[in-house]
C-alpha positions as CSV (number, residue, x, y, z in Angstrom):
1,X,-11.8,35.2,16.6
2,X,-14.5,32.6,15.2
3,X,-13.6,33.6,12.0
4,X,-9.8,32.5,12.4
5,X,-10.8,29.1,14.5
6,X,-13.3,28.0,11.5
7,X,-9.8,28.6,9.5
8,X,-7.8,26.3,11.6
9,X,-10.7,24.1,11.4
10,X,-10.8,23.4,7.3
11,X,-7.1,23.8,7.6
12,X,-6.8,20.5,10.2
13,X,-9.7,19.0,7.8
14,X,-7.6,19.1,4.8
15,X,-4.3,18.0,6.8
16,X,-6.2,14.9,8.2
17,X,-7.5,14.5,4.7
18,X,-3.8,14.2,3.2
19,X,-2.7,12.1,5.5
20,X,-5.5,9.7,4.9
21,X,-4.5,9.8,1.3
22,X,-1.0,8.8,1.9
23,X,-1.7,6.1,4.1
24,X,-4.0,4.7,1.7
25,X,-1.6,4.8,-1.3
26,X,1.2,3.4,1.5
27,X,-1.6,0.8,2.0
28,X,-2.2,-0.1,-1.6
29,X,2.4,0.2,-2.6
30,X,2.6,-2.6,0.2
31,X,-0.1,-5.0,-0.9
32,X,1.2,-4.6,-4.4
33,X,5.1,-5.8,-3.4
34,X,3.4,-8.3,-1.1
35,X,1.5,-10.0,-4.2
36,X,4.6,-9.8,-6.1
37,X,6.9,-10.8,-3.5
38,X,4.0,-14.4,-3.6
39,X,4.1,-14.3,-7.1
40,X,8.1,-14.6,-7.4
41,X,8.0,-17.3,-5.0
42,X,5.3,-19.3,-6.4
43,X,7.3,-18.9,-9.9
44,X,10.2,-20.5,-7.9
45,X,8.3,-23.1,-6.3
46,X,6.7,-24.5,-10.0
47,X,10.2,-24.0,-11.5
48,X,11.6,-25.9,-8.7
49,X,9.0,-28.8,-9.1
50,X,8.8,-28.9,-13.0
51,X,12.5,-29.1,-12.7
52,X,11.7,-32.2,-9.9
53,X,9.8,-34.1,-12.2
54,X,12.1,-34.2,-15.3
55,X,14.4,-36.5,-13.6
């Protein structure tokens, strides 16, 4: 009986340990779109007032 809880145990372990994993990457996927979702708009915005200033 100890035998198969310590089993469930490593096998929860490495579960929660996946799931950290995922969530990290998931973390790191959304900062990465954020920064280029900024970065498209900044490029906009400078486009936008070099464009301004010519006239």
């Amino acid at each position: 009986m100890n035998y198969y809880d310590n089993d469930y145990e490593n096998k929860i372990f490495e579960l929660e340990s996946q799931i950290q994993d995922l969530q990290n990457k998931q973390r790191i996927s959304e900062q990465k779109s954020a920064s280029r979702r900024r970065g498209f708009w900044w490029f906009i915005l400078v486009l936008l007032t070099l464009d301004f200033n010519n006239y």
